[in-house]
N, C-alpha and C positions, 0 to 999 in steps of 0.2 A: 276714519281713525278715532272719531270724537265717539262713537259709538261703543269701538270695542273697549274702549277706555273705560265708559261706561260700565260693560259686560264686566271685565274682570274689577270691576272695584263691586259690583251687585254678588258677583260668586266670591272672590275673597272677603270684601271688608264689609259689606255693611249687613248682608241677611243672617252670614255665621254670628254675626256681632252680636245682632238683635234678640238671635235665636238663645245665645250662652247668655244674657245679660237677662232674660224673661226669666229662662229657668233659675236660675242662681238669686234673682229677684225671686220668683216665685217659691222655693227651697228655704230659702232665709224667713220667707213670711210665716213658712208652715211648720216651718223647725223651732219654731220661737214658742215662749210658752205665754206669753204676755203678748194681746194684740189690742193695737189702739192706733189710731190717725197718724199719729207722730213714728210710727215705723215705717210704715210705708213708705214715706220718705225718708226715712233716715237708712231703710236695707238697700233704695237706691243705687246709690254711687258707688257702695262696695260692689252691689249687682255689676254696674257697668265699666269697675276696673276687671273684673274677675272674667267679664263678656271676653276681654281683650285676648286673656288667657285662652279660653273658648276657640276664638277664632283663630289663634295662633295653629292651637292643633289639628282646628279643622282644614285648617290650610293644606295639609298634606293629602286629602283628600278635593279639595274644592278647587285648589291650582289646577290639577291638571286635566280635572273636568271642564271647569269654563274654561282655562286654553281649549280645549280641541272641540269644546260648542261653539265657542266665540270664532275660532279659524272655521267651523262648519257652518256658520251662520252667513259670515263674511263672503265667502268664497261660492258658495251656493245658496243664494236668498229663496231658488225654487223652492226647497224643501218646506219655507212658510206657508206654501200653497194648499198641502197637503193636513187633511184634517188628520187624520190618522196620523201623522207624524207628530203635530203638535199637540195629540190627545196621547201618545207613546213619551214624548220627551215629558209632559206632564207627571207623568206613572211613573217616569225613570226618575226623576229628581226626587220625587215623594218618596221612591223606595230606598234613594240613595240617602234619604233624609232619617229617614227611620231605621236603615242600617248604621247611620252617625250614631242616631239614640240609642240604639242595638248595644254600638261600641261603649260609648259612653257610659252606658250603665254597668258594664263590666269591667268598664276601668274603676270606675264608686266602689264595687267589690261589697254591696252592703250583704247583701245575703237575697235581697227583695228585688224586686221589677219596680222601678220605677217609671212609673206610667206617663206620670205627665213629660220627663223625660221622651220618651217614645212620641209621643203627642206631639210636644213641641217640634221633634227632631222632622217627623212626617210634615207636619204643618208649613215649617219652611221649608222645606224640599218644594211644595206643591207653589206655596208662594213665589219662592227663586225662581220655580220654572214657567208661573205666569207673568213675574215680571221680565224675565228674559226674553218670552216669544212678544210682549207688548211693544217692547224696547228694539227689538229686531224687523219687527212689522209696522211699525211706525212711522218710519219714512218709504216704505217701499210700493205705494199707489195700492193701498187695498188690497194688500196680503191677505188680509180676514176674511173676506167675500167666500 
């Protein structure tokens, strides 16, 4: 149970978290016209209340994904066995990561493609999904072999 508890706190709170708190950090740094040591920390904290935002909406998608990875992981640990499953749920999360950024960027409505958006959005998808299979093969004797 300590595990899945795990799972859904890695899918809902912390990699959505990370992922809106980078970009909106990162947005802030490059939207600025004046850059110096002292922003960097100071666009921060805004970054990482705004993350919170982030994650709120990504939640509509990220619930009910890691539920039904989390009960498919649980319920059938075989499937860690398999390379090709672990190199597929990898692919899927990256792609479900970069259709986040997809959304995202059309909710901004700028007119542009925001790239690093798309970047980051991929980036944890691929993350989520290796820490997920780490997290689920972890205690099950050499799932990885």
């Amino acid at each position: 149970m300590s595990r899945f508890i795990k799972h859904i706190a890695l899918w809902l709170l912390l990699v959505p978290w990370l992922a809106s708190s980078l970009w909106f950090w990162l947005d802030g740094l490059m939207s600025s016209r004046e850059f110096h040591a002292g922003m960097i920390v100071g666009v921060l904290p805004f970054a990482m209340a705004y993350g919170v935002v982030g994650m709120l909406l990504c939640m509509a998608v990220t619930f009910p994904l890691g539920l039904v990875s989390g009960i498919m992981f649980a319920r059938s640990p075989e499937w860690l066995h398999r390379p090709d499953f672990r190199r597929g749920f990898t692919v899927s999360a990256a792609a479900v990561g970069l259709g986040m950024g997809t959304y995202g960027n059309t909710l901004l409505n700028t007119g542009r493609v925001e790239y690093l958006l798309l970047m980051i959005g991929f980036a944890a998808g691929t993350v989520l999904a290796l820490l997920t299979l780490r997290l689920w093969q972890k205690g099950n004797g050499g799932a990885s072999k």
